[in-house]
C-alpha positions in Angstrom: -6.0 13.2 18.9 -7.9 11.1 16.4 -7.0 13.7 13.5 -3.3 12.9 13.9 -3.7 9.3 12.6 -1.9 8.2 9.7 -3.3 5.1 8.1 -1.7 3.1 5.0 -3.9 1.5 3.1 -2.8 -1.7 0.8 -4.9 -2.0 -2.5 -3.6 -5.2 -4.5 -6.5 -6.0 -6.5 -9.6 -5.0 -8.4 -11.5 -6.5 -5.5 -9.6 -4.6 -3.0 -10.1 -1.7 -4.6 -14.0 -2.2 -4.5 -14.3 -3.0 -0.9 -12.0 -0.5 0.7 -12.1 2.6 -1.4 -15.6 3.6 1.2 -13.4 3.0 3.8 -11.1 5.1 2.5 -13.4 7.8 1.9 -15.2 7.5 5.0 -11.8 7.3 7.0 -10.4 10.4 5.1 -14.0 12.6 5.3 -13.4 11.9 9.3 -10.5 13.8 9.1 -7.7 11.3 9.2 -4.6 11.3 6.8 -5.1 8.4 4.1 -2.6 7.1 2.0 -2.6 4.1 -0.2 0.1 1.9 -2.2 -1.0 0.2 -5.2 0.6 -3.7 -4.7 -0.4 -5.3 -7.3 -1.7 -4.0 -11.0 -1.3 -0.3 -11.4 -4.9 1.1 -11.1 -4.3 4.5 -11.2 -6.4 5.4 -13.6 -9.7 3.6 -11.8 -12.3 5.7 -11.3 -12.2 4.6 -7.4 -8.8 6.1 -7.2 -9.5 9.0 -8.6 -12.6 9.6 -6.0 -10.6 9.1 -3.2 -7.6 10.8 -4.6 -10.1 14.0 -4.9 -11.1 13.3 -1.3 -7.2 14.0 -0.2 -5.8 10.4 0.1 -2.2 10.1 -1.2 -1.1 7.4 -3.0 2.7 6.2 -2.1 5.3 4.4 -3.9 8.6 2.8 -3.2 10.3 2.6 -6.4 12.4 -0.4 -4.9 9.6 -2.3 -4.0 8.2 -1.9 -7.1 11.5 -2.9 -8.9 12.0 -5.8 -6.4 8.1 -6.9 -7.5 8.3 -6.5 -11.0 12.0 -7.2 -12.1 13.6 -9.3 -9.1 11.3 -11.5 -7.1 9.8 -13.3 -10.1 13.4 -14.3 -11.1 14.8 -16.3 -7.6 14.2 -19.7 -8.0 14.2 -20.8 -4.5 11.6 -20.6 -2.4 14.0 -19.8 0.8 15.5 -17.4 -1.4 12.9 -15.4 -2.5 11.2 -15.7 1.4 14.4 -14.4 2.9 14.5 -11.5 0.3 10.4 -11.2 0.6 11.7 -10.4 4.5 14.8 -8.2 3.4 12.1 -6.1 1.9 9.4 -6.1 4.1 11.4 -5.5 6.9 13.7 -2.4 5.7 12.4 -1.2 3.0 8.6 -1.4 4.1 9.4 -0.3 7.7 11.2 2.8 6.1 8.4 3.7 3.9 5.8 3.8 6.9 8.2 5.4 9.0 9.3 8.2 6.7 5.3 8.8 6.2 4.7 8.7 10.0 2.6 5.8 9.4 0.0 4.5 12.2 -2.1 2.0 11.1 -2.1 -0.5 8.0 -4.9 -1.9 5.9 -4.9 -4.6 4.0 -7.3 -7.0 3.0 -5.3 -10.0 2.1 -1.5 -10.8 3.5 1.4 -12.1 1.7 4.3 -11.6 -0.4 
């Protein structure tokens, strides 16, 4: 059933948010269950987010992510380092946060750390 779909959205950037907010509100006015993360700057206060915060989409956050981002990442030196870690997170942390939320499908416009 098409009403059961969970999708993550991943907003990292002004420009993200300007391109897939409609999506977001089109997905969510269809019925599905939207959530978004905020990856990069914290937009919350947007206009955009608001709208489609209105519309019923759910912003989550993973406060280790965010403290890995902000306070950690910047600070490991080597590039294997920081790609091994970049994993570590991705791969436990990330995989818990779309499990926990029952997570489908995942947009993003741009990939990366």
């Amino acid at each position: 059933m098409i009403n059961s779909i969970s999708i993550l959205f991943l907003l990292r950037s002004y420009n993200d948010i300007d391109h897939i907010v409609p999506i977001v509100w089109k997905c969510r006015n269809s019925g599905l269950r939207c959530y978004f993360v905020l990856t990069g700057a914290n937009y919350t206060d947007d206009y955009r987010i608001h709208f489609i915060t209105q519309a019923g989409a759910i912003n989550l956050t993973s406060s280790t992510i965010i403290i890995y981002f902000r306070q950690i990442r910047n600070r490991l030196r080597s590039r294997v380092i920081r790609k091994i870690a970049d994993t570590f997170v991705e791969r436990v942390v990330g995989q818990y946060l779309l499990k926990k939320n029952h997570i489908d499908v995942v947009v993003t416009e741009w990939s990366g750390a």
